[in-house]
N, C-alpha and C positions, 0 to 999 in steps of 0.2 A: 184562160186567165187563171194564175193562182189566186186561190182563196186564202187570207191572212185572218187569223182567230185571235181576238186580244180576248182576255180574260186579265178581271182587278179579285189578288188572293184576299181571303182574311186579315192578313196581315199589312197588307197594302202593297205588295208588288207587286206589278202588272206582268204579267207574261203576254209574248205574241208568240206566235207560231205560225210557220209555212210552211206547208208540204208542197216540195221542187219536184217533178218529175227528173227522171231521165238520170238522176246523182246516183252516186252509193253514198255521198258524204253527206254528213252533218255539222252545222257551228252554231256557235252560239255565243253569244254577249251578253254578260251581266253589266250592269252599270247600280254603283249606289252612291250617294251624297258623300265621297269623301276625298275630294279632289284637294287640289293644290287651294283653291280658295278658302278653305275651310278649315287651314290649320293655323292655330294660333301665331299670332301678329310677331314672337320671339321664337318659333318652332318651326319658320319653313324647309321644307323640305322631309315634315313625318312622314307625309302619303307618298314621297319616295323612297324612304325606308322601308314603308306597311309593306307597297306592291312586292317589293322585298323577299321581306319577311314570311310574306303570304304561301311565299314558293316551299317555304324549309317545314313543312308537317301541318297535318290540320286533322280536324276529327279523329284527336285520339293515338295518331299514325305518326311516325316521327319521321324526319324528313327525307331519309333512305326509303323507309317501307311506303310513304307518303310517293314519292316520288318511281318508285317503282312501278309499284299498282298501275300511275295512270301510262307508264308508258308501256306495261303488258299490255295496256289497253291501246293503243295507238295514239292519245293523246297530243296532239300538237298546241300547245299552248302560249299562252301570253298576258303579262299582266302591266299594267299603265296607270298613270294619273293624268287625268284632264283638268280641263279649268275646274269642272265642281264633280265631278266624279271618277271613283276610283271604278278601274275597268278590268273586267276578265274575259277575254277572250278563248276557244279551242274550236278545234277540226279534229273529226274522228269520223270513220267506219261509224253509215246509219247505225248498223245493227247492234254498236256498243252502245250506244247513248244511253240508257238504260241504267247499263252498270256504273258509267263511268261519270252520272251525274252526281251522285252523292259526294265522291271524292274532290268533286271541281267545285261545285258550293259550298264544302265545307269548307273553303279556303277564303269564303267571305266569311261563312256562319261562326266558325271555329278551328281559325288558324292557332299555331302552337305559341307562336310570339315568347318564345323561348331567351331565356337569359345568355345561353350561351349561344343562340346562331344574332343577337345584337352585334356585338364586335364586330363580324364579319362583315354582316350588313352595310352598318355606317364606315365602313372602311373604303367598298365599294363606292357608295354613295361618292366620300372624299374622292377617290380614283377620278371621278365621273366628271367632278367639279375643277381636279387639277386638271383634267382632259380639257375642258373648255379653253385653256389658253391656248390650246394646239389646233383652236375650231375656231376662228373668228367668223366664219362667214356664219356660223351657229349660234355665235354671241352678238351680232349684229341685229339679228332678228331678235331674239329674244329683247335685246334690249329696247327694240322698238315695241315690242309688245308692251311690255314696263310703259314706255311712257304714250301708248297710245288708248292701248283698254281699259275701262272703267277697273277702276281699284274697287277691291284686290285679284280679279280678274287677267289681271298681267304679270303676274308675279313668276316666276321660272320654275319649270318643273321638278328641277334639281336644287333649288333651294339656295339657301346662304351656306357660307362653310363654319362660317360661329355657330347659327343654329343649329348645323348640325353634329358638331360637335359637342354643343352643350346637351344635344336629345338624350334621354334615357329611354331603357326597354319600357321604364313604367307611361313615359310620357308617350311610346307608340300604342300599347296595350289602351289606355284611354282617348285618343284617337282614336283605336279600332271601335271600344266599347260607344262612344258617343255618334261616333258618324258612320257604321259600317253598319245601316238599318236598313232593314225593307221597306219601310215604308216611302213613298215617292221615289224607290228603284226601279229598275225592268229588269227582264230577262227575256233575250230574243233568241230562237232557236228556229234555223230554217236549214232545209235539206232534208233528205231520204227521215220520213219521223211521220210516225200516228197521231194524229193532234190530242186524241181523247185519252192515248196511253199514258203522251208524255205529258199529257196535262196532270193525271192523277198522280202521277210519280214525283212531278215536282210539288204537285202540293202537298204530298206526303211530309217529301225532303222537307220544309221549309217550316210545317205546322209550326215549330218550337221557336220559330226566328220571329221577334219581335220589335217594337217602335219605329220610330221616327224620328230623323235628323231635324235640328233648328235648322232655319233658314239663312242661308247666307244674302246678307245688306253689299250692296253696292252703290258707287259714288264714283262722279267723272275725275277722271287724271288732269290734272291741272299742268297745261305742257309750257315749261320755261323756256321753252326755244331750243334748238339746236344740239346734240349731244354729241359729243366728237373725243374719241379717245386717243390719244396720240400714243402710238406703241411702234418700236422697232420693226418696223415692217417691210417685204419687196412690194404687199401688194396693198389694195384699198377696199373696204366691205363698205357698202353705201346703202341703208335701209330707208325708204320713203313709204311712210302711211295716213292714210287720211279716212276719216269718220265716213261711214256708210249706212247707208239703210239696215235695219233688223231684219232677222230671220223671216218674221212675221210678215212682215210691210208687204202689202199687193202688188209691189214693184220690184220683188228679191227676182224674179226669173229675169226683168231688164239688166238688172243689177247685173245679173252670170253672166248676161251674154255679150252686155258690154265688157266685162276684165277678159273675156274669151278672147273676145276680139283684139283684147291687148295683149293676149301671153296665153292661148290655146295652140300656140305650134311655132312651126319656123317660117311661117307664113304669117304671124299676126306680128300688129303694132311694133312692139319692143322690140324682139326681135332682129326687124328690118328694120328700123331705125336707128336703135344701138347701137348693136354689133354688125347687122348687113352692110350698110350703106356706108357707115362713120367707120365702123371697126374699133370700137371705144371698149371693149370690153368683154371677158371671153366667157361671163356668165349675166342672163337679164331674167328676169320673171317677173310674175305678182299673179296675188289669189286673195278669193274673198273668203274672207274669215264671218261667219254670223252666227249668233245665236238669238234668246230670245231677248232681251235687250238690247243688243246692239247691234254694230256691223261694223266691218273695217276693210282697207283694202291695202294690203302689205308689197308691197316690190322690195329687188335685189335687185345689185346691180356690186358684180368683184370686177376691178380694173390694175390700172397703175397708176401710180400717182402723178405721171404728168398728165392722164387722160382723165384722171378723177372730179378734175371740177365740171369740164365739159358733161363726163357724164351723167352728174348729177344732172347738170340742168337739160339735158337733153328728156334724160328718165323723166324731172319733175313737169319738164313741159306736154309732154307724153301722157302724161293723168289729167295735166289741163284741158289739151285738144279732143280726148274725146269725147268732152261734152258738146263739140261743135257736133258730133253725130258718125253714125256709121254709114262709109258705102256699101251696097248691096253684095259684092261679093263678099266682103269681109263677116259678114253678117251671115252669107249662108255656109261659111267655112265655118264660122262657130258655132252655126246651128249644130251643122254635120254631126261637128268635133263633140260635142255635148249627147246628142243622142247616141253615137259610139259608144260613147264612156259608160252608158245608161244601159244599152246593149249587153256592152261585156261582164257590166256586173250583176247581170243575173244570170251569168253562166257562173259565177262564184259566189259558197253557201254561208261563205265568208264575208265577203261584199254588204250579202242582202241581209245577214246578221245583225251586223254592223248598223245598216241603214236601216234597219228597223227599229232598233233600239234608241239609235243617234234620232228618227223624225217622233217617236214617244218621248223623249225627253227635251225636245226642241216647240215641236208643233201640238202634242197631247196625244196623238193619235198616230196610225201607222199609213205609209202609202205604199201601192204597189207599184211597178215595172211601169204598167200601162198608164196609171194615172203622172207618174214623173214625165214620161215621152210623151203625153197629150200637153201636159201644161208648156213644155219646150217646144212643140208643135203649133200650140196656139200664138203663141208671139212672134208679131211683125215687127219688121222693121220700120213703120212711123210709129210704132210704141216706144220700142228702144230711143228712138232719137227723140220722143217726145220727154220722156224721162230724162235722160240724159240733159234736154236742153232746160228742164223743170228746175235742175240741181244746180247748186255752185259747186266748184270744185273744193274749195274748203282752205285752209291752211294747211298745210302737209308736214307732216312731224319727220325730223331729220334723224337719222342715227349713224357716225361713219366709225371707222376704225379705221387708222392710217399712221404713217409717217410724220404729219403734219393735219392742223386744221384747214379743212376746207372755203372758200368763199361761198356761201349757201345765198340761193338767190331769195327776192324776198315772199316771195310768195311759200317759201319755207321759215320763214320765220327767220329769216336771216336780214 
């Protein structure tokens, strides 16, 4: 079994640590309070500029000599905005970590956030936002997020194109200064690493990095019924979600294994119902979305438009029925499918990075391999179906893109 070491710094950011056998690589995830939810009510879309921004120099280093460094180093990197935190990701050669940490933190601590790499920035940004009309199955979702998740929790990661055009460098620069704190961050670093080396080294790095972000308030989305965009289209984008249990709740593992059962393969629910049987449609899914306040359950479904009402209602009746419960095989294909997945990603330093950071900032604390497969392990199927038959299904919030408005049945709000 690997051993996980959290340590809380001085400053207030938690570090984890796991040493992988058998790697030569290392990753690691920072995560701090400066997500999409957190930027002012006229400014969406700063913390996708920051993530940006973040790339072009930091500590001193301008974004050439910045940018080099970490790729003599081997550096593989990535940077993100989530609902409430801004994220930096990399993979590198264990044996650099070391060097190549100063350079990757300062890119929270003391990015250059330069006057002259703005313009670029938000140029891109624009790019990103005129993309969206060439993605509707992209903007389907999102807009369901919008009118599904607690405000301002649903807000799009790319923002408004006013806001972002009205953004200044001074208005990302204060962004950064207010919400790019240690305090209630983490940093997860698993793969080929000394716990006790890399612990002194970060806390070297960090001594000078202080405070703590306000709290972002949240409030339920008030859903008007039905949103349906009528656009020149061959085809139809059709987003169904409805309210679910928290992250938290004693019933999240029932929760996974029943949406498994709907959309873990080409074997579950959707799938053979959709598209196997009917042939309605050449893309179906759904996945559960949770954190520590809430829970959601998101489905797709891209069609044509004489097959698009049908497949609504086939999709919406499909999250009705399986609160009638699960048959047994179905049940142990999602088992399967779930401890796979649980499997593979602790063969990736990436993965467990990732998941360390995402259960400290979700659950408070960090879990291993073994304790994720025990709790998937422990659930039967008269749990599943006992939950399942505990729950209503809910009102189901609609989201289409098409040709024309849909007939929405009414257990959508239609």
């Amino acid at each position: 079994m690997q051993t996980i070491e959290t340590h809380v710094l001085d400053n207030g950011l938690t570090v984890a640590l796991e040493p992988m056998s058998g790697v030569e690589s290392v990753s690691l995830t920072l995560m701090v309070p400066a997500g999409m939810a957190s930027e002012p009510e006229d400014r969406q879309g700063l913390s996708g500029l920051l993530t940006e921004m973040v790339c072009r120099g930091a500590g001193g280093l301008s974004s050439r000599a910045h940018v080099d460094l970490l790729d003599r180093l081997g550096v593989v990197r990535t940077t993100g905005s989530t609902l409430r935190h801004f994220r930096l990701g990399a993979t590198l050669v264990g044996d650099r970590l070391s060097e190549a940490l100063g350079p990757l933190l300062d890119m929270a601590m003391s990015p250059a956030l330069s006057e002259a790499d703005f313009e670029p920035s938000r140029q891109l940004a624009l790019q990103t936002l005129d993309g969206l009309q060439d993605d509707p199955q992209h903007r389907v979702m999102l807009d369901l997020r919008r009118v599904l998740f607690p405000t301002p929790l649903g807000r799009s990661p790319h923002g408004r194109r006013a806001d972002v055009e009205a953004s200044s460098v001074e208005d990302v620069r204060g962004f950064w200064e207010r919400r790019c704190r240690p305090g209630g961050g983490v940093l997860a670093i698993a793969g080929k690493l000394d716990p006790e080396r890399v612990l002194e080294r970060v806390s070297g790095l960090v001594s000078g990095w202080t405070g703590r972000a306000e709290p972002v308030s949240i409030s339920p989305t008030a859903y008007g019924g039905p949103v349906q965009s009528v656009e020149k289209t061959s085809q139809v984008h059709i987003g169904v979600g409805l309210e679910a249990i928290p992250e938290l709740d004693e019933g999240v593992w029932c929760q996974r294994l029943a949406v498994a059962a709907l959309s873990g393969g080409m074997s579950a629910r959707l799938f053979t119902e959709v598209r196997e049987k009917r042939g309605l449609c050449y893309s179906v899914h759904a996945s559960y979305a949770g954190a520590r306040e809430f829970g959601a359950i998101m489905a797709y479904a891209g069609t044509t438009p004489e097959r698009a009402e049908q497949t609504l209602d086939v999709l919406s009746g499909e999250l009705v029925r399986i609160h009638e419960g699960l048959e047994a095989d179905e049940f142990a294909r999602a088992k399967t499918g779930m401890k796979a997945r649980v499997v593979m990603s602790g063969e990736s330093t990436s993965a467990r990075a990732s998941a360390l950071a995402s259960d400290l900032m979700v659950l408070g604390r960090t879990r291993s391999l073994e304790e994720v497969g025990a709790k998937i392990d422990g659930v039967t199927l008269e749990q599943v179906n006992a939950f399942l038959a505990s729950r209503e299904a809910g009102v189901q919030r609609v989201v289409t893109i098409g040709p024309e408005p849909l007939a929405v049945p009414e257990r959508c709000g239609g």
